[in-house]
C-alpha positions as CSV (number, residue, x, y, z in Angstrom):
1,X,-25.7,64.5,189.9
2,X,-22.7,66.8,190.9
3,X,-21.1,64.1,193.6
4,X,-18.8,61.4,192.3
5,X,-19.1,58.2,194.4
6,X,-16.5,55.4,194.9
7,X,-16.9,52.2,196.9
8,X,-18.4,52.3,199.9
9,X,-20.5,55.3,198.1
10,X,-18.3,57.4,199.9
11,X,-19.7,60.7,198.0
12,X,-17.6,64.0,196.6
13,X,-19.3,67.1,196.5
14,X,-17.9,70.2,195.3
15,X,-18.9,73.7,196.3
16,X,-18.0,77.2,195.1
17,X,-18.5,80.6,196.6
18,X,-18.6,83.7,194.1
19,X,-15.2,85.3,194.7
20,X,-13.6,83.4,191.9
21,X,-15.7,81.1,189.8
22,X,-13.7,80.4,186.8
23,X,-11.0,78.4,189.3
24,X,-13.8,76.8,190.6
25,X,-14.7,75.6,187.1
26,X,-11.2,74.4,186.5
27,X,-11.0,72.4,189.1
28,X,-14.0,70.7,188.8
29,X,-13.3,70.0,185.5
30,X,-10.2,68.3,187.0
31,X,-12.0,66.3,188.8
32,X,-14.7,65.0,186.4
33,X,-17.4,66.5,188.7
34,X,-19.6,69.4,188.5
35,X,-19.9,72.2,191.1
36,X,-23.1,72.1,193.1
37,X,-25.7,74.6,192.0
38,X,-25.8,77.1,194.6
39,X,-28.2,80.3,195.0
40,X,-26.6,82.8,196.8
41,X,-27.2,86.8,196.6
42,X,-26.4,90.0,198.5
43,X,-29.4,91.7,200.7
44,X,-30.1,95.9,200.3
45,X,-28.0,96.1,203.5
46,X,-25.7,93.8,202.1
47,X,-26.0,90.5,204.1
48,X,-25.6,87.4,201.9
49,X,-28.0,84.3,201.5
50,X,-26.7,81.0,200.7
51,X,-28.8,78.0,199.9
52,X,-27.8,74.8,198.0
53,X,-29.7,73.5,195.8
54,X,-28.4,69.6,196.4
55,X,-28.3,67.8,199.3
56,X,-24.9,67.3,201.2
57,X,-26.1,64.8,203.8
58,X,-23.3,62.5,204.3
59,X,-21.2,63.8,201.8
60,X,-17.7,65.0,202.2
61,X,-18.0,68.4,201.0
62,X,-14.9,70.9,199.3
63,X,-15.7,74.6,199.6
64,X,-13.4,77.1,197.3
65,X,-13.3,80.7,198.0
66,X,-10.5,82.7,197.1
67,X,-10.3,85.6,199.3
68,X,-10.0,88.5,196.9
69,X,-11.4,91.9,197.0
70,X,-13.7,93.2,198.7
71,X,-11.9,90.7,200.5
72,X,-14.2,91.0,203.7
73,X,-17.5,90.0,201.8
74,X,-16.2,86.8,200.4
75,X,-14.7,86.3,203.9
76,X,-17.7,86.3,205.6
77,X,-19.9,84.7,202.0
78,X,-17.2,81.9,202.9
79,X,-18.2,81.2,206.5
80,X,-21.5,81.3,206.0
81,X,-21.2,78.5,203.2
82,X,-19.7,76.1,205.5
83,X,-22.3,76.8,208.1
84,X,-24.6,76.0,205.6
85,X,-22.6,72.6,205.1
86,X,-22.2,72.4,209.1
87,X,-26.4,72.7,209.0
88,X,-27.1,70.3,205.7
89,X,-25.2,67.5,208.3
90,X,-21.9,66.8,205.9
91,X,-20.0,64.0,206.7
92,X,-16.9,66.7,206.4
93,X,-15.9,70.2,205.2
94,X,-12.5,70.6,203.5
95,X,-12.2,74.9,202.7
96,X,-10.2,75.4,199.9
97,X,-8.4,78.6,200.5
98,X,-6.5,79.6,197.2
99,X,-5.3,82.8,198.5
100,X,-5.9,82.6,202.6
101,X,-7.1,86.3,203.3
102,X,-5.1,88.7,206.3
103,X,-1.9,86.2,206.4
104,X,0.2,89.1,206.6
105,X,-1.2,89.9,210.0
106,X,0.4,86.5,211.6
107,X,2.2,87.7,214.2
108,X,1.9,90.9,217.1
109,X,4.5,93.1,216.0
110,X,3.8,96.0,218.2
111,X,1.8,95.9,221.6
112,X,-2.4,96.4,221.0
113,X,-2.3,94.8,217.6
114,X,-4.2,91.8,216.2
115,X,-3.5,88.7,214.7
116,X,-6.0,88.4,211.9
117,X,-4.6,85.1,210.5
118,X,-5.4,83.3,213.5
119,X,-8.8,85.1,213.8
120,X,-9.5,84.0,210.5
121,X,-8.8,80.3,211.1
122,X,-10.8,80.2,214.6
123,X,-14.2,81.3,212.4
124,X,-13.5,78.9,210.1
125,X,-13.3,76.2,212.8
126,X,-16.3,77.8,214.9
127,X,-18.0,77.8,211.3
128,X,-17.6,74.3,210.9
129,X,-14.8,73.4,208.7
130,X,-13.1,70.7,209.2
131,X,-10.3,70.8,207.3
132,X,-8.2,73.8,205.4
133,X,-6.6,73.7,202.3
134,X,-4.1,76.9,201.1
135,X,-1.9,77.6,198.3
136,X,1.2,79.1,199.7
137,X,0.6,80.9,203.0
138,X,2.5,83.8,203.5
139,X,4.2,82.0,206.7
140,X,4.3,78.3,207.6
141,X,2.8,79.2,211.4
142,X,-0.5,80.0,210.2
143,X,-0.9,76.1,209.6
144,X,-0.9,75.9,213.5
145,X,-3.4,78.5,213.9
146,X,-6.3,76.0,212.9
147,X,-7.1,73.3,214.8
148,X,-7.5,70.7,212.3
149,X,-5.3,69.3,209.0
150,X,-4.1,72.0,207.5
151,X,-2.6,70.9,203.8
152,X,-0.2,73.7,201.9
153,X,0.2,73.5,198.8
154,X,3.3,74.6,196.8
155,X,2.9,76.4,193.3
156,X,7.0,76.6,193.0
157,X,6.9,73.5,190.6
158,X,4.7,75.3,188.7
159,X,6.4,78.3,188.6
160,X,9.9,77.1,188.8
161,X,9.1,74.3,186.0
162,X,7.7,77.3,183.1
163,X,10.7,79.8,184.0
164,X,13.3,76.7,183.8
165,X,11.1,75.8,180.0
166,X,11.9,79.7,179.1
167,X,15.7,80.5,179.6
168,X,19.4,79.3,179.5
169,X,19.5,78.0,183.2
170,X,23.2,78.2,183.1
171,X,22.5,82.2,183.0
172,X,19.5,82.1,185.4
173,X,20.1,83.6,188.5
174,X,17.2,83.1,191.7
175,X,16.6,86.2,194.0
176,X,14.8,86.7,197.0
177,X,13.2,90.4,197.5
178,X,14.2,90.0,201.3
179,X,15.7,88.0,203.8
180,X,12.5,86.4,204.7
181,X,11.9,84.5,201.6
182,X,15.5,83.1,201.4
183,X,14.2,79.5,202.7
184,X,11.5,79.6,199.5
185,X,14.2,81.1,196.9
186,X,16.3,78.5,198.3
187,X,14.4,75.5,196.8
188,X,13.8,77.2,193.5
189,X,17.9,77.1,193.7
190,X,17.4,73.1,194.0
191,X,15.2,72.7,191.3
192,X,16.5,75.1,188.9
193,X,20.7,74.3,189.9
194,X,21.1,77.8,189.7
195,X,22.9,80.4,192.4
196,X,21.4,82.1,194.5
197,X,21.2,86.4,195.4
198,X,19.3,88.3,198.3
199,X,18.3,91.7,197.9
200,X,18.7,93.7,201.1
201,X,16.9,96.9,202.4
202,X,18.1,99.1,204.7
203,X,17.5,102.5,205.5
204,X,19.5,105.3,204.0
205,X,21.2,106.8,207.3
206,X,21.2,110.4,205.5
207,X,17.7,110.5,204.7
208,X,15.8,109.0,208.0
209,X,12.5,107.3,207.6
210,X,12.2,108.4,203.8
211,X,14.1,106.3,201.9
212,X,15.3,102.7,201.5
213,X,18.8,101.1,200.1
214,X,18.6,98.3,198.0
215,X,22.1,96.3,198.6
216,X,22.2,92.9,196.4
217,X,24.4,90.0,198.2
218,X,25.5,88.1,195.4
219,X,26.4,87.9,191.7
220,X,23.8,89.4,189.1
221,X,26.2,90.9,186.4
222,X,25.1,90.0,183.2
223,X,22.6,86.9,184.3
224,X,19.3,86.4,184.0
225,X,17.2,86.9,187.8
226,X,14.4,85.7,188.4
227,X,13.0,87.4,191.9
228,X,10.8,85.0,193.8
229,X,8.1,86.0,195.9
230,X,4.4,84.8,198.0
231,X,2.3,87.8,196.2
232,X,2.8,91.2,194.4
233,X,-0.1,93.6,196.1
234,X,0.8,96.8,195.0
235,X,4.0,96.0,193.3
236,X,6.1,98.7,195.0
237,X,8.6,96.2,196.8
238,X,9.1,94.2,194.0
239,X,9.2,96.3,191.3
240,X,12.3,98.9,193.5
241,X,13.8,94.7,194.1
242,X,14.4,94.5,190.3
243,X,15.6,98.5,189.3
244,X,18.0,97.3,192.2
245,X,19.1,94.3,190.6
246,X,19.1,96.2,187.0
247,X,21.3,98.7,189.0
248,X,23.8,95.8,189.9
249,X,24.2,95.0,185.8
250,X,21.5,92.2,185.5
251,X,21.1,91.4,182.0
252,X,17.0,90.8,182.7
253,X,14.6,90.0,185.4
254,X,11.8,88.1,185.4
255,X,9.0,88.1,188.7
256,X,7.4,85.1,189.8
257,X,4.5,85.4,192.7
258,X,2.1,83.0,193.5
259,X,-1.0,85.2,194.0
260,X,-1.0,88.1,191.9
261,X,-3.3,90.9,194.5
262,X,-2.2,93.9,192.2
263,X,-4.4,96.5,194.1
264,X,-3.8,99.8,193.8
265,X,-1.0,101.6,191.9
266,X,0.1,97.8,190.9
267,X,-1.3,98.3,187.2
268,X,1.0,101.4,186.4
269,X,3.9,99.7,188.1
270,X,3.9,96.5,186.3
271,X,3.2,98.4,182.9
272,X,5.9,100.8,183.4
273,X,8.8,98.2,185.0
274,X,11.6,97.2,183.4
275,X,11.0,93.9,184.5
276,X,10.6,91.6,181.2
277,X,7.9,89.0,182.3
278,X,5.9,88.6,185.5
279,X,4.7,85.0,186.2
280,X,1.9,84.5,188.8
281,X,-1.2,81.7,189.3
282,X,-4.5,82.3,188.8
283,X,-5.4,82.1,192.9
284,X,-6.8,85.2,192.2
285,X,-8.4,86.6,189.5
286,X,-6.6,88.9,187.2
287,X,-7.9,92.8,187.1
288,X,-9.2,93.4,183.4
289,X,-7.1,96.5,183.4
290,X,-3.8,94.1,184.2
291,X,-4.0,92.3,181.1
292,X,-1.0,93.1,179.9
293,X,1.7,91.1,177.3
294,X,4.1,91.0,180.1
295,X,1.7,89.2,182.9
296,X,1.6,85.4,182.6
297,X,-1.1,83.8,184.2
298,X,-0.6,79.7,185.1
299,X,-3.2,77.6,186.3
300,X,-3.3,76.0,189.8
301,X,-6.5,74.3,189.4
302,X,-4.6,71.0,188.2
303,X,-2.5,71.2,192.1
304,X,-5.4,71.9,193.9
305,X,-7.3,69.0,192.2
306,X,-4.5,66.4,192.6
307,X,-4.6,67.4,196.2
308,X,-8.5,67.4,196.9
309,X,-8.4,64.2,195.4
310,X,-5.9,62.8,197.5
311,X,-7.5,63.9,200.7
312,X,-11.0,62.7,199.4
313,X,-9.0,59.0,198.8
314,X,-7.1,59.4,202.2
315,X,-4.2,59.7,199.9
316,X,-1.1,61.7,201.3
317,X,-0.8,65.3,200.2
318,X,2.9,66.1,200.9
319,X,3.8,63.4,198.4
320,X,2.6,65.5,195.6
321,X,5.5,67.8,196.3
322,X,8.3,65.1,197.5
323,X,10.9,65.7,195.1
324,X,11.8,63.7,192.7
């Protein structure tokens, strides 16, 4: 039987879509349970089929997908799971969202635009879910965008803890890429009692629309700096981030992002950086051609199944993170 039960037989089930099955495996491994057996396969015109081979009738059900690429199938693949749930009469749906897909698109910045992340949290809802569960969002507002608990969960102790195992902290240095992920860099400064920097891009005013300056506010000479960040994509921002702080006389740099995307040019960047260790999670699965020496992968399966655990307990979620 793949369900745990406690008293009451209140009854755990654990379900996994096919964007990322080795998390799935971790976590369930976590939690002493096994993850439903689930058939599911892609049509000649590519719609999916999903049918459980258990019975979910009553059971409060947890749904992982990570929403990598091609991020629209598994999108979609996901939906259609928890209407499946909806269908099979769950007593509730928590979606596990390691890596919630179109979070960049949170906000209208020019007229005629979309917000996807919203979008994304309305099918979910319409789908059935009651109840969402992400690993660092790319902004806090998308938590309102569902109507429903929304719990985020924080890798930075994860992170924060392995770089702080690695290096002299009285050398370490924590930088944010821009000013929008000050507030984040700011609690690694907590944790780690180091200082804090802020690389700033502006345009070049001789060279309109083509280039970008990298200024660094604050002291890098000679220290150790490590740049903190949500997710590396293609690694172009990140990567100019740390020639800018090399530029400034930083002695080393080390990256740390939370979901490693790495589409595109990413592999050649990362490979041909200066930058002596990037640290990410395993929200997303690694690209075969991105394993390189320099490209740490941690696992968040231990988080996420502290957290699913509490929420199947009606334990509290933010005290996993309260500092201590």
């Amino acid at each position: 039987m793949t369900g745990i039960k406690t008293t009451g037989e209140k009854k755990m089930m654990f379900f996994s879509g096919r964007a990322h099955p080795e998390l799935a495996q971790e976590i369930a491994q976590e939690l002493g349970v096994e993850v439903v057996p689930t058939k599911a396969f892609d049509f000649a015109n590519g719609e999916i089929y999903v049918r459980y081979q258990e019975s979910a009738r009553g059971a409060d059900c947890f749904l992982i997908q990570s929403h990598t690429a091609p991020i629209n199938k598994w999108i979609m693949e996901q939906l259609i799971m928890i209407d499946a749930l909806k269908r099979a009469s769950a007593r509730s749906i928590t979606v596990i969202v390691p890596f919630y897909g179109y979070a960049r698109q949170d906000k209208k910045h020019r007229g005629r635009e979309p917000i996807s992340a919203r979008l994304i949290a309305d099918l979910m809802r319409t789908a059935g879910a009651t109840r969402i569960l992400a690993v660092d969002l790319h902004t806090d507002q998308i938590q309102g965008f569902f109507d429903g608990p929304v719990d985020h969960l924080f890798a930075l102790p994860l992170l924060a803890d392995y770089v702080g195992s690695k290096v002299d902290r009285s050398k370490l240095t924590v930088v944010s890429p821009d000013a929008g992920r000050v507030r984040v860099a700011d609690r690694w400064c907590d944790r780690l009692g180091a200082p804090l920097a802020i690389v700033h891009k502006r345009r070049d005013p001789d060279l309109a629309n083509q280039v970008t300056v990298h200024e660094v506010v604050g002291d890098v000479k000679d220290r150790i700096c490590v740049l903190v960040d949500d997710m590396i994509d293609t690694g172009g921002t990140i990567c100019a981030a740390a020639d800018a702080l090399f530029a400034h006389g930083a002695a080393d740099v080390i990256v740390t992002a939370t979901h490693g995307v790495l589409s595109g040019p990413a592999a050649d960047r990362l490979k041909n950086s200066r930058v002596s260790e990037f640290v990410l999670t395993n929200t997303l699965p690694t690209p075969s051609q991105l394993q390189l020496d320099k490209i740490t992968v941690l696992s968040i399966a231990p988080t996420i199944a502290r957290a699913v655990r509490e929420v199947f307990q009606d334990g509290s979620v933010t005290s996993l993170f309260d500092e201590r």
